[in-house]
Structure formats: structure tokens, C-alpha cells
C-alpha positions in Angstrom: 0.0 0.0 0.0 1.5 3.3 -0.9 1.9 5.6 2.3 3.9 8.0 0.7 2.1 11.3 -0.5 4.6 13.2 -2.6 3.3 13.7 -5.9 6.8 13.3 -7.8 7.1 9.7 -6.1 3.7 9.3 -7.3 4.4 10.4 -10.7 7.4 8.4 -11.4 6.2 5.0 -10.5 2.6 5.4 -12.4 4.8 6.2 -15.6 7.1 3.2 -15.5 4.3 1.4 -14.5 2.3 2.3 -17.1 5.0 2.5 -20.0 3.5 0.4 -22.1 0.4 2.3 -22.4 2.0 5.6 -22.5 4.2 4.5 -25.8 1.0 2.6 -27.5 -0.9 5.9 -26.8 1.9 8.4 -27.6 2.1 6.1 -30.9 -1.4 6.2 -32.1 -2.0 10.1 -31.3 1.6 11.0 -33.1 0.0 8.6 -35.8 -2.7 10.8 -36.5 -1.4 14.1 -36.1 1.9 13.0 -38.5 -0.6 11.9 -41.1 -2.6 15.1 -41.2 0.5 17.2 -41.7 1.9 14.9 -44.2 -1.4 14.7 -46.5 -5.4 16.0 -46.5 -7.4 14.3 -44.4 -9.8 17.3 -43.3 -12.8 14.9 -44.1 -12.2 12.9 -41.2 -12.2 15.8 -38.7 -14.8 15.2 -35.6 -16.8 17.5 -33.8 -16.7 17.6 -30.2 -19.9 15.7 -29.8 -19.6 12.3 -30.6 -15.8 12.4 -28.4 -17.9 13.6 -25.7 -19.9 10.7 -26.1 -17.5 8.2 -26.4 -15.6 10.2 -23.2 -18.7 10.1 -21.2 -19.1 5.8 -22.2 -16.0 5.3 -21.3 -16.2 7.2 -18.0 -19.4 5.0 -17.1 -17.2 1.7 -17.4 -14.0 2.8 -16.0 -15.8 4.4 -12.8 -18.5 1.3 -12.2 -15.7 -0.9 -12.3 -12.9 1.1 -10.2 -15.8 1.9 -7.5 -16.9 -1.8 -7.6 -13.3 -2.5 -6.6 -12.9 0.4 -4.1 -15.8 -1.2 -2.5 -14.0 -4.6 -2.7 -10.7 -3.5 -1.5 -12.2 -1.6 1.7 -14.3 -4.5 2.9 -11.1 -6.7 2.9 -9.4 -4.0 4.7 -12.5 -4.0 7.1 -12.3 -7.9 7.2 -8.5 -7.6 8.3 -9.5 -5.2 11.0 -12.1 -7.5 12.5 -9.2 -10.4 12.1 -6.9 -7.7 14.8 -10.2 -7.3 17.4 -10.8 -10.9 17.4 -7.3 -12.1 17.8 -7.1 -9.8 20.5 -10.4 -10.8 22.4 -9.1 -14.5 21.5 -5.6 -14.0 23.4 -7.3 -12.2 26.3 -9.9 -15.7 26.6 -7.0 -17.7 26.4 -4.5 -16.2 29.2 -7.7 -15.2 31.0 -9.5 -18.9 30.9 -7.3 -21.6 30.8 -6.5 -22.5 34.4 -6.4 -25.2 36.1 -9.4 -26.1 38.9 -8.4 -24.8 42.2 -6.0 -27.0 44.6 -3.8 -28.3 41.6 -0.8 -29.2 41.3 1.9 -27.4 39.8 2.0 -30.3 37.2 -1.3 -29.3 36.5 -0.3 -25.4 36.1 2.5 -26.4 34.0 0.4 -28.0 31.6 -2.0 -25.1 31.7 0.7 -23.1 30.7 1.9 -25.2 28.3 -1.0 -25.1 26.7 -2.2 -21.7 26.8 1.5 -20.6 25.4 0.6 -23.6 22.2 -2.7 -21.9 21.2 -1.5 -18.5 21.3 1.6 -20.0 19.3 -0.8 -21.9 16.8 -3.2 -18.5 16.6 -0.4 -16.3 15.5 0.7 -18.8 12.6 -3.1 -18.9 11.5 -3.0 -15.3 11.0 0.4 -15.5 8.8 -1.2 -19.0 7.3 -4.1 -17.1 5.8 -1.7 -14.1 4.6 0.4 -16.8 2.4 -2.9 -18.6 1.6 -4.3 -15.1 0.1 -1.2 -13.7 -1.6 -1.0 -17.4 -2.8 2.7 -18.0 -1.7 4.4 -21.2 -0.8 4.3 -21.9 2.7 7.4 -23.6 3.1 9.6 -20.4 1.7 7.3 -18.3 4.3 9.5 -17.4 7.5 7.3 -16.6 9.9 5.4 -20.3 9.4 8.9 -21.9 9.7 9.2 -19.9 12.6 6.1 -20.8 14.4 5.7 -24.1 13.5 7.3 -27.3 13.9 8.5 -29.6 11.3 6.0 -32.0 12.2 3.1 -29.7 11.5 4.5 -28.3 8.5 4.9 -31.8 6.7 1.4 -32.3 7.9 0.3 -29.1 6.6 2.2 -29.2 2.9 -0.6 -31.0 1.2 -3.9 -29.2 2.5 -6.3 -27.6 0.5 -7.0 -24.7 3.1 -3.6 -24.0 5.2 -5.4 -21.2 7.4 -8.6 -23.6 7.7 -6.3 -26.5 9.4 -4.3 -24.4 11.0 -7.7 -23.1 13.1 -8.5 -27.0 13.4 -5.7 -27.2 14.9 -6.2 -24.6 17.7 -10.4 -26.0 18.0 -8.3 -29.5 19.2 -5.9 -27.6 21.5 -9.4 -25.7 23.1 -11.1 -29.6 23.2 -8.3 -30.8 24.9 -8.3 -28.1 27.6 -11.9 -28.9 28.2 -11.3 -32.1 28.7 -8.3 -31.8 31.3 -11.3 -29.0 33.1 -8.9 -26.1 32.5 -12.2 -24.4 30.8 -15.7 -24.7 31.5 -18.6 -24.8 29.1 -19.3 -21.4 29.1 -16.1 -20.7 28.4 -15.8 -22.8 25.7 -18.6 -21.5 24.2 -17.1 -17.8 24.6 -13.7 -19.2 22.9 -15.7 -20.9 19.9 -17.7 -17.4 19.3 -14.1 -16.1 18.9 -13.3 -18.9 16.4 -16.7 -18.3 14.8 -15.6 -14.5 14.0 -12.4 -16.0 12.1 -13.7 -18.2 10.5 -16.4 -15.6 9.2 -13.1 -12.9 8.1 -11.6 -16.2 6.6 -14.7 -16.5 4.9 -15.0 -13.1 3.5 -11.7 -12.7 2.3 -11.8 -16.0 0.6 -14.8 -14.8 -1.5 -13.5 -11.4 -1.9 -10.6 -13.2 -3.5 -12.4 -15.9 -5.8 -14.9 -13.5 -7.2 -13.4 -10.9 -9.7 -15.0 -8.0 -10.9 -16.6 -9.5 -14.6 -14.2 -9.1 -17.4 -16.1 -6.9 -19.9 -16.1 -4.1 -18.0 -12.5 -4.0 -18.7 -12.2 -5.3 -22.1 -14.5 -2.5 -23.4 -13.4 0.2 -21.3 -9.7 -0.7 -23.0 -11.2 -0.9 -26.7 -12.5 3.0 -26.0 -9.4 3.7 -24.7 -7.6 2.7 -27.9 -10.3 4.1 -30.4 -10.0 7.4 -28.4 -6.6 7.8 -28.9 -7.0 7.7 -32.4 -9.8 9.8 -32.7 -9.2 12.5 -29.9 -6.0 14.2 -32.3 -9.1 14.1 -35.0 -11.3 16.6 -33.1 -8.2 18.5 -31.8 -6.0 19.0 -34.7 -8.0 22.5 -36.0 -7.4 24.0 -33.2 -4.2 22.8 -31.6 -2.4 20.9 -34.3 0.8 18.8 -33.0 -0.3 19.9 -29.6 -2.8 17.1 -29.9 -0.2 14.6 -28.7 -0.4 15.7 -25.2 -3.2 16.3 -24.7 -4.7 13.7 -25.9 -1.9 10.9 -24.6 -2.8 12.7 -20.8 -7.1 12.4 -21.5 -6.5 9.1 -22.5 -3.9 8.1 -19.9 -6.5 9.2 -16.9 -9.2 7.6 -18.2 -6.9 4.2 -18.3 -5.1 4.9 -15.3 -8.6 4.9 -13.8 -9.2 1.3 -15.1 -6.0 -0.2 -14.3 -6.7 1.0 -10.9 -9.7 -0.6 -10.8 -8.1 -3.7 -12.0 -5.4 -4.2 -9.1 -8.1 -2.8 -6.3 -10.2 -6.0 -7.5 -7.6 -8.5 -5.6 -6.7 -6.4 -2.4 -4.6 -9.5 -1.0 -1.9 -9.5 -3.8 1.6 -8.2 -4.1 1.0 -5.2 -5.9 2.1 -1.7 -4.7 -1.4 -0.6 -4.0 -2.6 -3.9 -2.0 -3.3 -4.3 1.5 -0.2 -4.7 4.0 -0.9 -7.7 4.8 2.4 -8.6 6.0 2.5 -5.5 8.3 -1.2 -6.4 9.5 -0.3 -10.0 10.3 2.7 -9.1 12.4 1.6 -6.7 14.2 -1.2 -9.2 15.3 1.9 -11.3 16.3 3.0 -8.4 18.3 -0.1 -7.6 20.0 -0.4 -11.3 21.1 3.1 -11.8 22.5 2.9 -8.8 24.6 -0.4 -9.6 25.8 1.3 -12.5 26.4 3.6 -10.3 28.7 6.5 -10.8 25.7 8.3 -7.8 24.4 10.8 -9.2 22.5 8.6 -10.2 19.3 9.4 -10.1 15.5 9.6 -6.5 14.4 6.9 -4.7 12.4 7.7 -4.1 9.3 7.5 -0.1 8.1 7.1 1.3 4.8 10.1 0.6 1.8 10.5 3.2 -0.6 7.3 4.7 0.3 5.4 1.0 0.4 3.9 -1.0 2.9 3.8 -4.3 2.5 
């Protein structure tokens, strides 16, 4: 996600970004006004009219489709801001819960502990687990999993379908298991499972946020007018502004596709594009918050912006 606000940082990484466009643009418009110059072709002049229709069509598809995925990309940040509450309320159930009945051992304790200290530890690689299962990355590269969990778990883990779906499983056993050794009570257990019920509900979210693109057409004809407009812009301008046509018409055209591209990399908000979530920033601070509610300060640090990106 960018964080940075100057405009001149700004500008320079939409332009390599979007060099490509800006050449094919550039190309077309120079195109036109070269072949005016060069020979007659007054009789294919346009009024301003018809570009103002074609401007105000493509304005309908670029801006349905960038708002659609405005909409899109805030409800996933929404979703990850729920996933921070309810990891929070989880780790305050867990430390606040899981005791053992009164006149036990310190055996007994120990276990507690034990196993307070493994849910917490199995929590915070769920919330990295459904980061690598949403930016679609391979788990055994990702450091923080390798980190958190044991070998064991990880070969078990290598082959599932839904990594942040068995790594909750995993913590819904750790809670069974501390109900049956009476370190929680029913009620208890049913606050904990409301907790898990949350997650799995963000999990949820983003997961269809992430399968369900934005249809297709809306981009495919938005491009189409942004390429017949490029030719035909220079046609309405050249009376009045001759080679200054390029420009002008390479900047009207570049906003109006600048506008769709951003509505094409808003529509997955979990990837690894400069303008997507921070979901790596997100997911350790959650990390963080746990471990010192844990009463842990020395916890992996959270990661800052890069050249004006947070990741």
C-alpha cells in the first residue's frame, strides 16, 4: 500500500508502471497528427460531440468498475480489522480462561501453561497462514510459518487444500483438549468458539473477496474505447491545436486508463501489488499484540514502509 504522498514519487512509479500504455498511446495520437501534416485528411475531422460521447461511455465503465473494486478493496481491509479485534479478544480468553481447577498441582499449572502458550503459538501462525494462503505464496519459503511451527506440523500441513482452515483445526483441538483436562468450563468454551466463529467468518470473507473478480467486460471495453479514443481524440483537436494534440490527448487518454488499471489491481486487495493491503504489516503486528499480551516484548519486528510501500 503506498503511504507516501509526494506527488513526484507518485508520478514516477505510475509512468514506468504504465510505459506500455504511455508509448502505445503516444504512438497512435503521433500517428494521426503526422498523417494530417503529411497529407489532407480534413474529411475525417470530428466535432466535439460524438468524443464527448464516447468520453462520457467510457467514463461509465472505468468508474462502475474502479468503484466496484474500491468497495471490494475496503471491505477486505475491514475484514482484516475485524481479524486484529478478534485475535485480541481470543488472546485475552486464552490467558484469562485456561487455568487449572483450584487446589492443583503445579504439574497441572505447568500443563496449563503449556498449553495456553501452544494456542497462542498456533493463533499467530493462522494469522500469517491465511496471509500466504491469500497472496498465494508457498508456505514452506514463508518465515514466519517456519518460525512458528514445527517440522512436524508443517509436513502435515504441505498437502492441505485450506492451510489457514487446518491451522484453526488445529487450535479448536488444543481448546477440546483443555476442556477435557477442566482447565475451561462450558461457558467458556462456548465464549472461545464465538471467537473462532468470527475467524472463521473474516476467513470467509476474504476467501470470496478473493475468488470472485469483478466480470471481465467491463474491462475489455473500457480498453477498446481507450484505444479508439486515442486515435480519434487528435481528430477533433488538430484545428485547433495541431501537433499539440499529442499531449493532450496521450494525458485524456492516460487518466481515463489509469482509472481502469486502478480498478483492475483494487479488484484483488490480497496481492503483491504496490497498491494492496499490508498484509504482511497487518499480520505481524497481530503477532505483536499477542506476544505482549502474552507479557512478551521481544517479538518479531513490524515491518515499516520501503521506498514509500507498505507491504
Amino acid at each position: 500500500m503506498i503511504v507516501r504522498e509526494r506527488m513526484s514519487f507518485l508520478s514516477w512509479r505510475i509512468a514506468w508502471w504504465q510505459r506500455r500504455a504511455l508509448t502505445i498511446q503516444f504512438a497512435l495520437a503521433s500517428a494521426v497528427v503526422i498523417t494530417a501534416n503529411l497529407t489532407d485528411i480534413s474529411a475525417f475531422y470530428i466535432p466535439a460531440t460524438p468524443l464527448t460521447v464516447i468520453g462520457s461511455a467510457l467514463a461509465i465503465f472505468v468508474g462502475f468498475r474502479t468503484n466496484s473494486a474500491y468497495d471490494k478493496w475496503w471491505e477486505g481491509r475491514k475484514l482484516w480489522g475485524r481479524m486484529v479485534n478478534v485475535s485480541r479478544l481470543f488472546a485475552f480468553q486464552v490467558l484469562t480462561y485456561i487455568h487449572p481447577p483450584p487446589g492443583a498441582g503445579a504439574d497441572e499449572e505447568a500443563e496449563a501453561d503449556a498449553l495456553r502458550k501452544d494456542i497462542l503459538r498456533l493463533h499467530r501462525a493462522y494469522v500469517h497462514g491465511l496471509r500466504v494462503a491469500l497472496r498465494q505464496q508457498d508456505m514452506t519459503h514463508d518465515e514466519d510459518l517456519n518460525r512458528l511451527l514445527t517440522a512436524e506440523e508443517r509436513a502435515d500441513l504441505r498437502g492441505t487444500t485450506n492451510l489457514a482452515m487446518a491451522l484453526l483445526q488445529l487450535q479448536s483441538s488444543r481448546l477440546q483438549q483443555a476442556m477435557r483436562h477442566n482447565f475451561i468450563d462450558g461457558l467458556q468454551l462456548q465464549s472461545l468458539d464465538a471467537s473462532v466463529t468470527e475467524m472463521l467468518g473474516v476467513q470467509g470473507g476474504c476467501e470470496r473477496i478473493k475468488k470472485t473478480p469483478i466480470p471481465r467486460i467491463y474491462a475489455g471495453v473500457a480498453n477498446i474505447l481507450v484505444g479508439w479514443l486515442s486515435v480519434l481524440l487528435p481528430l477533433g483537436l488538430l484545428k485547433t491545436v495541431n501537433w499539440f494534440a499529442v499531449p493532450i490527448t496521450v494525458l485524456a487518454t492516460l487518466a481515463f486508463h489509469l482509472v481502469n488499471e486502478t480498478g483492475r489491481i483494487l479488484d484483488d486487495p490480497f496481492n503483491m501489488f504496490f497498491n494492496a493491503l499490508p498484509l504482511s504489516q497487518l499480520s505481524r503486528m497481530i503477532e505483536a499484540n499477542v506476544l505482549e499480551q502474552q507479557g512478551e516484548r521481544n517479538h518479531p519486528p513490524i515491518p515499516g514502509p520501503i521506498g514509500g510501500i507498505l507491504m
